[in-house]
N, C-alpha and C positions, 0 to 999 in steps of 0.2 A: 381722173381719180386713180391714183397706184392702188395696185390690191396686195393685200396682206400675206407677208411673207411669213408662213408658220416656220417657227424653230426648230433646225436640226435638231435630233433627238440623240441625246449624248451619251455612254456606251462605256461602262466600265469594264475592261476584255484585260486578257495576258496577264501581262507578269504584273499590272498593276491590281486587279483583280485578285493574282494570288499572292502579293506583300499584305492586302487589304484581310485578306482572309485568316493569314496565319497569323496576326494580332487577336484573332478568336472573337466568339459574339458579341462582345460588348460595344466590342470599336467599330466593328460592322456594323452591327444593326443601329449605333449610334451615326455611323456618315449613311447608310442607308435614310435616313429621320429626316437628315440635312439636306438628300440631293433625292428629291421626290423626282418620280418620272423616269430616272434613268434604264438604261437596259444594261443586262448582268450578262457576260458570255465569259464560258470557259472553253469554248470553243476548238478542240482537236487537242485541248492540254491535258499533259501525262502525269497523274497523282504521282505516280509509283515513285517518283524521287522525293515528293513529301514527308513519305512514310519513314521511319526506320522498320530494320529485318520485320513484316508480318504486324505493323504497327496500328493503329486507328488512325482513319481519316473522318474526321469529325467535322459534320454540319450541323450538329445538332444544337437547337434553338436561334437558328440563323433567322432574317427577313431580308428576302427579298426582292423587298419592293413591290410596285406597280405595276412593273413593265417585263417583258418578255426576259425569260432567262433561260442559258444559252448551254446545254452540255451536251453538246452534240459531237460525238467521237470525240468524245472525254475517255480518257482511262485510268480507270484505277486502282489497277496495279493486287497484290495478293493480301488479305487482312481484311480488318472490319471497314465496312462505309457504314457511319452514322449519319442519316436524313432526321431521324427522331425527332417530333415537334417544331419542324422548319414552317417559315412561315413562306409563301408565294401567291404573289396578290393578283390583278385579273389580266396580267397578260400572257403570252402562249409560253409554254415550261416544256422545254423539250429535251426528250434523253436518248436521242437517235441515234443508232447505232454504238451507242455509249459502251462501254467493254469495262466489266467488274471480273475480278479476278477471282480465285479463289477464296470465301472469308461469307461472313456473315454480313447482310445488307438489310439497312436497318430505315423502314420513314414510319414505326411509327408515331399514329397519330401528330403525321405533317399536314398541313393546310392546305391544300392548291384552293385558287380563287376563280374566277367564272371566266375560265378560255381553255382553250386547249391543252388538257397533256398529251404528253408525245413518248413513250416507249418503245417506239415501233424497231424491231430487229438491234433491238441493246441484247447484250450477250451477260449473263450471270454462270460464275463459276461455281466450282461446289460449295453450298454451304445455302444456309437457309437466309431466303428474303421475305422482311414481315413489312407490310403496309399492314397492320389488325389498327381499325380506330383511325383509318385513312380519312381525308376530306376532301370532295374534289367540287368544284361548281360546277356552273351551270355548262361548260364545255366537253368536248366530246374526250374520252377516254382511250388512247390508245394504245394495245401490246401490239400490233400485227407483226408475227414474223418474229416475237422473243424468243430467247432461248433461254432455259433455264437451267443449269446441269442438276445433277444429284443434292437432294434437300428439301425443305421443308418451303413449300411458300402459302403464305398466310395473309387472306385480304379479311378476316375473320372481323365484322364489324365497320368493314367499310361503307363509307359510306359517298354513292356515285350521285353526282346532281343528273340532270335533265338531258345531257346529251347520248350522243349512244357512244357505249362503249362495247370497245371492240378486239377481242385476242384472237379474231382468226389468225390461222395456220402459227401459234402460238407452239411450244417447246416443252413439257415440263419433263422434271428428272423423276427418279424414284421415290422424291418424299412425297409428305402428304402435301395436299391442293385444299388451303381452306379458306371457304367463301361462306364459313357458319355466317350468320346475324346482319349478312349484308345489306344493302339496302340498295337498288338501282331504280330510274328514275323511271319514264316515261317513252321513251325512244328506246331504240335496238338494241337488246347486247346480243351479240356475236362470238361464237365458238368454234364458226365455220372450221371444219378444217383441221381443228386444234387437235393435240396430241397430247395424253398424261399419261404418263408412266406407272410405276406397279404400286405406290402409294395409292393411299384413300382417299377418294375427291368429296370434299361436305361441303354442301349448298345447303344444311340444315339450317331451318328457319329463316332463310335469305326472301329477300320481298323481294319482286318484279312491280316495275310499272306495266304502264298497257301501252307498251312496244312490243313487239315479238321478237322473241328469246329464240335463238337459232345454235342448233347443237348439229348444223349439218354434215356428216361426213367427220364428225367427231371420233377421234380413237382411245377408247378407256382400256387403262393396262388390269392387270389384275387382281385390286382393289376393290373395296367398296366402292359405291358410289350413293351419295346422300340427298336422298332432298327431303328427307325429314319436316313433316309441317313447313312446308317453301309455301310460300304467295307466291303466284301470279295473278295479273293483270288480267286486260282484255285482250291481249294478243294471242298470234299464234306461237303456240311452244313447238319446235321442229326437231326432229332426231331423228327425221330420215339419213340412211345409211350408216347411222352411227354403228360402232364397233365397241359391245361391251366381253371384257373379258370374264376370267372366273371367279370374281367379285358379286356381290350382291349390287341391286340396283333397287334403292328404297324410295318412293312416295306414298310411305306411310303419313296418313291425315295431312298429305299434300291438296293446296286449294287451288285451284286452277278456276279461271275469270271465263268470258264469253267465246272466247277464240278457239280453235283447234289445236289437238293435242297428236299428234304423230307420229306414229314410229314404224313410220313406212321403211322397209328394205334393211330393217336394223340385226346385227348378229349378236345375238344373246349366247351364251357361252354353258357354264353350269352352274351359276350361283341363283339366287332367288332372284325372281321380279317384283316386288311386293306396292303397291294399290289400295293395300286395307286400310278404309277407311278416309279415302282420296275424293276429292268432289271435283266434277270436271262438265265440261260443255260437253263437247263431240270429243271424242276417243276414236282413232284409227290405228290399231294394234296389228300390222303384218310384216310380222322378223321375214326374212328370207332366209336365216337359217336359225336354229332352237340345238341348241345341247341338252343334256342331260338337267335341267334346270326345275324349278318350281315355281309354280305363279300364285302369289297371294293378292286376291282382291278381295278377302272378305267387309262387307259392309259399305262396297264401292258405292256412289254417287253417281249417276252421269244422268244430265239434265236433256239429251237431247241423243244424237245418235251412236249408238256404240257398234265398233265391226270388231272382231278377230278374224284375223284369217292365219291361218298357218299354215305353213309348205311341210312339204316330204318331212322332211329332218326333225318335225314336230312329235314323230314319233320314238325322240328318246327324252322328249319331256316326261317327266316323272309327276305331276304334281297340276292339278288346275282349280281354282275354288273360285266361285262368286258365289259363295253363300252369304244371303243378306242382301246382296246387292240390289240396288234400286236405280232403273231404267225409265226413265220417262219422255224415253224416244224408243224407236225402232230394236233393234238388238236382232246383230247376224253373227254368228260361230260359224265356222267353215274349215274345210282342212282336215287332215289326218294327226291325229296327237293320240298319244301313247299313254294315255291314263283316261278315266270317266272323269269329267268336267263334273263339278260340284256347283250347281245349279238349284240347291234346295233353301228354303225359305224365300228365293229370289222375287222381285215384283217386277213386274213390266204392266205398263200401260199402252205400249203398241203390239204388233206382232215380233214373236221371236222367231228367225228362223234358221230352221236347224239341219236345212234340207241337205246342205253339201257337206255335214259333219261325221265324220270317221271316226270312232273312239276307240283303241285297245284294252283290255278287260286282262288286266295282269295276275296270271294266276300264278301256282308252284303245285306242284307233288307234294299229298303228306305220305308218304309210303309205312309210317309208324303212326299208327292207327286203326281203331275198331269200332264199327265194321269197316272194313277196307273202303277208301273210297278211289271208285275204278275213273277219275276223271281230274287232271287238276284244280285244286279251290280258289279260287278268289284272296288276291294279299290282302284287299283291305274289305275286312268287315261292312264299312259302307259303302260297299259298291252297288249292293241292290239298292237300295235307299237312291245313292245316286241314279242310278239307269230307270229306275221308277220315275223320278221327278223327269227326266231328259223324255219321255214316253210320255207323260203327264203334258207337260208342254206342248211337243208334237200334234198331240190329240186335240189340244186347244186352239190350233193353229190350224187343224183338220189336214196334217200331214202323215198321210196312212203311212207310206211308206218308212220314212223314219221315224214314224212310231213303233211300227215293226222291227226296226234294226235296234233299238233301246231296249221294245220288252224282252229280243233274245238276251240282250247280256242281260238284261235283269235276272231275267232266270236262270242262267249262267254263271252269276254273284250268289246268287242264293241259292244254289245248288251244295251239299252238304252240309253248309253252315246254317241255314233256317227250312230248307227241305228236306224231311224224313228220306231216310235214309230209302225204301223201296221209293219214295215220291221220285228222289236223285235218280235213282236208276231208269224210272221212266220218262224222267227230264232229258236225262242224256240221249236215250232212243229215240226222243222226240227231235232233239237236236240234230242227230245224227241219220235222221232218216228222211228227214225234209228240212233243215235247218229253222225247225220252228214255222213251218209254213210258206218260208219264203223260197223254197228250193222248189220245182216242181218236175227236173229233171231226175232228183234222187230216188223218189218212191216211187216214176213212172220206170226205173232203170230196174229197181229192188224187184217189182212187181213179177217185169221181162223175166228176169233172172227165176223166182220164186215159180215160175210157170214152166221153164225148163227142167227145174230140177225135181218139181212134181210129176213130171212128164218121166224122166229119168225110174221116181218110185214107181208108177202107175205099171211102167212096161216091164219093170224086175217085179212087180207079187202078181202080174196075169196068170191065168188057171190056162194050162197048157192044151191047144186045142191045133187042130189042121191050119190054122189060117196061116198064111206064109208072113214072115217077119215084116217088111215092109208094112203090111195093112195095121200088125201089130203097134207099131211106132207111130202109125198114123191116126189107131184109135186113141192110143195112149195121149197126145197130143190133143186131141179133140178134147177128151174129156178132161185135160190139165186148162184148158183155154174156157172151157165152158162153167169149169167150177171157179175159176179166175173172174170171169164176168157174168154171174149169175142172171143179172137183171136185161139180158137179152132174149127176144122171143123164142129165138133158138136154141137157148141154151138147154134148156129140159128135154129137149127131143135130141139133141148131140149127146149129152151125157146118156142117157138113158139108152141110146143107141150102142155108146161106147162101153156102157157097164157088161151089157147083152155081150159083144165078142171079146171084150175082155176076161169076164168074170164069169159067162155064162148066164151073165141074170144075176147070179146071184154071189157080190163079193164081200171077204170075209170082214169081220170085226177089223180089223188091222185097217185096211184100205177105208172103209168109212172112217176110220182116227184119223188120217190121213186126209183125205176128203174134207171133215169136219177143220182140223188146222189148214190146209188151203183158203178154204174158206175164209175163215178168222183172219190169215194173214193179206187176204187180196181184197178185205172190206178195208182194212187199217191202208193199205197203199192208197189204193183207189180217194178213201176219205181225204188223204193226204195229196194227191194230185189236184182234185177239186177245191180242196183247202187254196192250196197254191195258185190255182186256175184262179178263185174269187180273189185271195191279196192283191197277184198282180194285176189285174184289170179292175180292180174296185173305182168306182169314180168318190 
């Protein structure tokens, strides 16, 4: 029994390829009709003598065919490439290492059919390349390693079948990068790596299948960047390490699927991060560095665990809001950042916790004003409201501690602006003398000091008597120490002792005012050391 020899598979290539071609679509895509199966290669051929000076090179409305088609280190030379409406049927379409010159490059809405494209390290000169209204099957998408120079490149409406597609370590120039309306499939796409320039990058309204979308080590130039109402899938969305510059970065009523969301080790720059209104699984938000930036998450979504964590550099973030936000997992803040987190209206169904969270309380001088106020105010008006709810919380969670560190700034924000003006001044003493309770070195320190220096008056109004100076300083001391801590046994019979060779017995109006204000100020210390004493060891 002979076994069946299948047929060499026959190969339109060279210069027959390009006599075929420069008769234009009709004659093409009619011997195209004729000779089904065949494979198309233009394979290391150089446009640039088809053209005249800066001329078009036109494929547009070509077919071809079934079978693999070949421009691989193809060049084409400076001017327009028209791809526009090409048709490519289900075998591998490959543009490797393919070299466009300077000019505008043109597929849209071409067809590719269900195998592989292959883009991988083709080089594009200046000028803008539009795939918008792209078609690709069921095969995998390849840019890895393009280059793009200066321009506009626009996949706006494409649409990726089922394979993964992939632009790591991708090129782009200064124009804009847009992936509006796109559609990708089910498997990977791939950013790894990639680099865009100082153009706008829009992924507004682009669907994800439930592959995971990877933006790792990704470099965004100084642009926007969009993801405006994006789908995704059930994958995981990754932008660890990514690199955003001083562009905004929008997932506004962005909807993210079952998977995690990432932005581990990312550097945010100074433009907004915006969230409002985004609905997400798990959220893991830790930049390794924060610029001068603004975070909007009002009316956030996250179904399951939400972290912030922010480093050092979090403290020239201006701006943090999840007001409205809705948590129905866990929720940790952590980190030092330079504004009060807006955390008002918010829901949580687990615990929040807010233990390793540092916040700054941005105030200014008004020096033009009356009554004077002797402390800087608060920039924004709701900052008490904020540090209220952030204290509200803690309490919920039965965190003394940084419940403490909120109610100060509350009081802090509301100091001149909603506290009477004597209430401010004895806000500020309060702050200033024990930081609100939580200092308990300050009023034991004020105390010390307030004991010397009554010691100091006690020994200048003495009624002058034989006793030699030394016993003098010694009495004086007793009786500064004994009116300092009144509630010791001893202290009635030291004092009373020390009045006797002080005063003789009997000391004047003057020294009991004096007496009387010791007093007063070493009940307030003393109050204040105990205060402190019960914060810190409160179980």
């Amino acid at each position: 029994m002979t076994e069946a020899i299948e047929p060499e598979t026959q190969i339109l290539a060279g210069e027959e390829a390009l006599k075929l071609w420069r008769k234009g679509p009709a004659e093409w895509n009619n011997w195209v009709n004729l000779h089904h199966g065949w494979k198309i290669s233009f394979y290391g051929v150089d446009f640039s003598s088809e053209r005249e000076s800066e001329g078009e090179l036109s494929f547009s409305g070509y077919d071809f065919g079934n079978n693999n088609v070949d421009f691989y280190e193809a060049t084409f030379g400076d001017g327009k490439v028209d791809f526009s409406e090409a048709t490519f049927g289900d075998g591998i379409v490959t543009f490797f290492k393919a070299n466009f010159g300077d000019g505008n490059v043109d597929f849209t809405a071409a067809n590719f059919g269900d195998n592989n494209v292959n883009f991988s390290e083709a080089t594009f000169g200046v000028g803008n390349v539009n795939l918008s209204g792209t078609k690709f099957g069921v095969g995998n998408v390849s840019f890895i390693g393009t280059t793009f120079a200066d321009g506009d490149v626009d996949f706006s409406a494409a649409n990726f079948g089922i394979g993964n597609v992939n632009l790591s370590g991708t090129k782009f120039g200064s124009g804009k990068v847009d992936f509006s309306d796109a559609t990708f499939g089910d498997s990977v796409v791939s950013f790894f790596g990639a680099t865009f320039g100082d153009g706008n990058v829009d992924f507004s309204d682009a669907t994800f299948g439930d592959g995971n979308v990877d933006f790792l080590g990704t470099t965004f130039g100084d642009g926007n960047v969009n993801f405006f109402a994006a789908t995704f899938g059930d994958g995981n969305v990754n932008f660890t390490e990514a690199n955003f510059g001083a562009g905004n970065l929008d997932f506004y009523a962005a909807n993210f699927g079952d998977g995690n969301v990432n932005f581990d080790l990312v550097t945010l720059c100074d433009g907004s991060v915006i969230f409002t209104e985004a609905k997400l699984a798990t959220l893991y938000f830790n930049p390794t560095t924060i610029g001068a930036c603004r975070i909007e998450a009002e009316d956030l979504s996250i179904k399951n665990r939400a972290v912030f964590e922010f480093p050092l550099s979090a403290e020239a973030l201006t701006f943090l809001s999840l007001q409205g936000a809705s948590f129905d997992g866990p929720l940790r803040l952590s980190g030092n950042i330079g504004t009060i987190p807006d955390l008002r209206a918010t829901r949580s169904t687990h615990q929040v916790d807010l233990s390793a969270l540092k916040v700054n309380l941005r105030r200014v001088w008004q020096w033009r004003s009356w009554p004077p106020k002797l402390s800087p105010v608060a920039e924004d008006p709701k900052d008490g409201a904020k540090s209220g709810r952030l204290k509200e919380i803690a309490e919920t969670n039965r965190d003394h501690h940084a419940a403490l560190r909120f109610s100060a700034d509350e009081n802090r924000a509301r100091r001149w602006r909603e506290t009477s003006w004597l209430g401010s001044v004895l806000d500020m003493a309060f702050s200033v003398c024990s930081d609100y309770g939580q200092n308990i070195l300050r009023p034991l320190a004020a105390l010390l000091i307030f004991t010397v220096v009554f010691t100091l008056l006690y020994k200048a109004m003495k009624t002058p008597v034989s006793a030699d100076v030394g016993s003098m300083w010694e009495e004086a001391l007793l009786l500064s120490v004994s009116n300092s801590v009144p509630f010791l046994p001893q202290s009635s019979i030291l004092r009373t002792d020390a009045i006797d060779v002080l005063y003789c017995g009997t000391p004047s109006l003057a020294v009991y005012a004096i007496m009387i204000a010791q007093g007063v100020f070493s009940f307030i210390f003393l109050f204040l050391v105990g205060l402190g004493l019960r914060n810190r060891f409160r179980l």
